[in-house]
NURONU-115688 format. One line per 4 residues: their letters; for each residue x, y, z of N, C-alpha, C. Coordinates in pm, 1 decimal, padded with zeros to 6 digits. Layout:
# residues N
a> X/Y/Z/X/Y/Z/X/Y/Z | ...
This chain:
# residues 77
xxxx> 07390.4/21429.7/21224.7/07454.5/21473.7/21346.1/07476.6/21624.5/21336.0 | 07409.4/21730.6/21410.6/07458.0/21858.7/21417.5/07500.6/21865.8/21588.5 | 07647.0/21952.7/21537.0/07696.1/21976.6/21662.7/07681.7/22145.7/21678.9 | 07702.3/22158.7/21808.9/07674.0/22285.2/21849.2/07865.7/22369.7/21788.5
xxxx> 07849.6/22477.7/21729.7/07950.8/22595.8/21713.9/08084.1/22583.3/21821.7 | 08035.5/22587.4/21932.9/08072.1/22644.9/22010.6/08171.4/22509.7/22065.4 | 08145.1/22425.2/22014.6/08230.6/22295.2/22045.8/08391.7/22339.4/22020.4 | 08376.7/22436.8/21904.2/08565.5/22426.2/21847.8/08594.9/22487.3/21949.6
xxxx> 08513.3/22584.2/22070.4/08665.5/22660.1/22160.4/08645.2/22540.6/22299.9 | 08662.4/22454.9/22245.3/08662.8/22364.1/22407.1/08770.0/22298.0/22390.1 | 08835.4/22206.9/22446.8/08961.5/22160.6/22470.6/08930.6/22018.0/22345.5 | 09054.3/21984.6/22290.7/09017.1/21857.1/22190.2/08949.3/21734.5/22237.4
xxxx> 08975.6/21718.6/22346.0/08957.8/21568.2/22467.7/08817.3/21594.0/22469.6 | 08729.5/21697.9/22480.4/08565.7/21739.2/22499.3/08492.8/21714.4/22367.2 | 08580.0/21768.5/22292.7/08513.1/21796.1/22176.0/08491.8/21616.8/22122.9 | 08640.6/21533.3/22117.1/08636.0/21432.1/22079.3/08531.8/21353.5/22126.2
xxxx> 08495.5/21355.0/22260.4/08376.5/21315.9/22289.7/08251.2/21381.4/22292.9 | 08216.2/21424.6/22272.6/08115.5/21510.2/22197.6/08114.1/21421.7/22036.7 | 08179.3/21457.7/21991.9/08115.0/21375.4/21833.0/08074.2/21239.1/21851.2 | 08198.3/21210.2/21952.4/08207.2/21003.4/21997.9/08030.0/21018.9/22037.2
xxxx> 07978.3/21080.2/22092.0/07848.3/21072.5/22193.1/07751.9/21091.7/22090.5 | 07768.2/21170.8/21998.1/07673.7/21201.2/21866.5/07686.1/21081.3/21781.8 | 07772.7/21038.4/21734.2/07794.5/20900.1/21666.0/07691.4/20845.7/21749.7 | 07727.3/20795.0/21838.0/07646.3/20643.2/21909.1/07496.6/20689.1/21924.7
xxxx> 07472.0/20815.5/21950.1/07278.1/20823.1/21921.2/07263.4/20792.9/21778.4 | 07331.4/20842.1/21736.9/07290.9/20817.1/21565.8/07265.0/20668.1/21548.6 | 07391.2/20593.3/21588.8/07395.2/20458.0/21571.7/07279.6/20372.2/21655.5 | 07193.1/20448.2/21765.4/07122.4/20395.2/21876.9/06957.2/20440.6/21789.2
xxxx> 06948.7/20528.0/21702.5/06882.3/20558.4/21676.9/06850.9/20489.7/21545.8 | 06917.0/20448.7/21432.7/06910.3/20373.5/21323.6/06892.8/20228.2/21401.8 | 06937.7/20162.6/21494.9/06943.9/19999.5/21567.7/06792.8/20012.9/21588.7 | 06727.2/20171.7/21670.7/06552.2/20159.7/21676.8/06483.2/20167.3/21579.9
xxxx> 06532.4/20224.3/21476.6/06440.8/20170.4/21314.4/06428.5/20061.1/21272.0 | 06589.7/19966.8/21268.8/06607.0/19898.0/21226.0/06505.1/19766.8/21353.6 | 06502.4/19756.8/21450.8/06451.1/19671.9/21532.0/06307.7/19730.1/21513.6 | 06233.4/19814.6/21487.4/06097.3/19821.9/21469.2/06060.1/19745.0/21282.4
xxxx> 06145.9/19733.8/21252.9/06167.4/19641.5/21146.5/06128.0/19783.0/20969.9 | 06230.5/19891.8/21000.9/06264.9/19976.5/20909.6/06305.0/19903.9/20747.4 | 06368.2/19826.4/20807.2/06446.8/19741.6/20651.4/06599.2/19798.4/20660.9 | 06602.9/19774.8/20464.3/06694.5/19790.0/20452.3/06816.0/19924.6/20440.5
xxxx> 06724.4/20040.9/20480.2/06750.2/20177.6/20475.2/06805.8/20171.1/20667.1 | 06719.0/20125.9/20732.3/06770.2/20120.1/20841.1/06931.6/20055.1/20919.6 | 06905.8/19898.0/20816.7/07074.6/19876.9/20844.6/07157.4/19927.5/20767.9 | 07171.1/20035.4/20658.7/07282.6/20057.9/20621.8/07298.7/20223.4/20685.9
xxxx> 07175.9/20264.7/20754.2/07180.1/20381.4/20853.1/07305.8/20364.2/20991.3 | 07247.2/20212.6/21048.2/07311.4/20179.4/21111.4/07456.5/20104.0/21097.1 | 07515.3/20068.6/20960.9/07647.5/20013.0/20948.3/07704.5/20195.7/20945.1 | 07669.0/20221.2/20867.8/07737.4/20351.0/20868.6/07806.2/20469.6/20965.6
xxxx> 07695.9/20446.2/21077.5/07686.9/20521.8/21193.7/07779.1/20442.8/21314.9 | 07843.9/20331.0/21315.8/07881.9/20243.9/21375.7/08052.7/20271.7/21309.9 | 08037.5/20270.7/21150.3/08171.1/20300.8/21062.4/08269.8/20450.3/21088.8 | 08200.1/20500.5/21113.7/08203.2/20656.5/21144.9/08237.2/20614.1/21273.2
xxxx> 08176.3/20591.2/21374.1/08200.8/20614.8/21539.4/08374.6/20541.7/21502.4 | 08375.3/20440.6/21521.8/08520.4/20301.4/21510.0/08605.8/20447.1/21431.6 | 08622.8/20487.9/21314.7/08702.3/20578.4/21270.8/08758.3/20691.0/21331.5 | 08628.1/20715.5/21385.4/08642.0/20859.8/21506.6/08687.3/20841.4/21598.4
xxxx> 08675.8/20745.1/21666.1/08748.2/20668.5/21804.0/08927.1/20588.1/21761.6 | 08913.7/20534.6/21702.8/09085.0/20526.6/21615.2/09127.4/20668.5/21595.4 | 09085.1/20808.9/21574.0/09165.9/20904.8/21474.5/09204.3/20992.2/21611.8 | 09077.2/20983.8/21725.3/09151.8/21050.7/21835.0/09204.2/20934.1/22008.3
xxxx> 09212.5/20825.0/21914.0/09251.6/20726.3/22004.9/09347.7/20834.4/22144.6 | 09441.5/20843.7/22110.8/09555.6/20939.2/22205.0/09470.0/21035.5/22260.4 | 09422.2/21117.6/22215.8/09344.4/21236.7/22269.4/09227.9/21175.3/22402.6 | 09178.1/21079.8/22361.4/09046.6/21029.0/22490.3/09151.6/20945.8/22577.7
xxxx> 09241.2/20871.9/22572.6/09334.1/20854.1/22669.0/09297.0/20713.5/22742.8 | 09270.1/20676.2/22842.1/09269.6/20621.4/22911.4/09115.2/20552.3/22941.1 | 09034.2/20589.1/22890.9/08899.5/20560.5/22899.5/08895.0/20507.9/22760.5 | 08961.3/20482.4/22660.1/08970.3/20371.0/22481.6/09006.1/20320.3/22524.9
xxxx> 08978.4/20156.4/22495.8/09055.1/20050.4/22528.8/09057.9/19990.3/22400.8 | 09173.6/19886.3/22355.7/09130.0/19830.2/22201.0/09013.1/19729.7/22210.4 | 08949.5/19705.7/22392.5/08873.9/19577.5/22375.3/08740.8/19627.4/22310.5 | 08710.2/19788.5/22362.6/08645.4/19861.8/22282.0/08590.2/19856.2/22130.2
xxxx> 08722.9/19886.6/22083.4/08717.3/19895.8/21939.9/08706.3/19779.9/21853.5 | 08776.2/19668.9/21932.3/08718.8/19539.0/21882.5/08550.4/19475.9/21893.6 | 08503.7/19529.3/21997.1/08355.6/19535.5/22029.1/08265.6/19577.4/21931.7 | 08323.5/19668.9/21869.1/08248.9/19725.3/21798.5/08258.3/19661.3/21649.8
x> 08341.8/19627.1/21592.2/08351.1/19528.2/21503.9/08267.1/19435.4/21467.5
């Protein structure tokens, strides 16, 4: 995941989503390895990238507001 610099002067609520949005290609992108049948490098691409998003989404739960729901975060589980 590289994010652009210029992310730190934006408001926290942007930024938080911004990484949230980088997580889930990552995670969308290891699920297309893994479904073209990558192996086992592919699902632990993808547990990881899924582990990371759930963490990132819990740490700025408050900050994204109203658009987290816990049915969310249980989803993802």
């Amino acid at each position: 995941m590289r994010l652009d610099p210029e992310l730190l002067d934006r408001p926290p609520a942007d930024g938080a989503r911004v990484v949230a949005l980088a997580l889930c290609a990552d995670a969308e992108e290891a699920e297309a390895r893994l479904a073209a049948g990558a192996g086992d490098e592919a699902l632990h691409d993808f547990r990881v990238a899924v582990r990371r998003l759930r963490a990132t989404l819990r740490a700025w739960r408050a900050t994204l507001g109203a658009g987290l729901r816990r049915r969310h975060l249980a989803r993802l589980r």
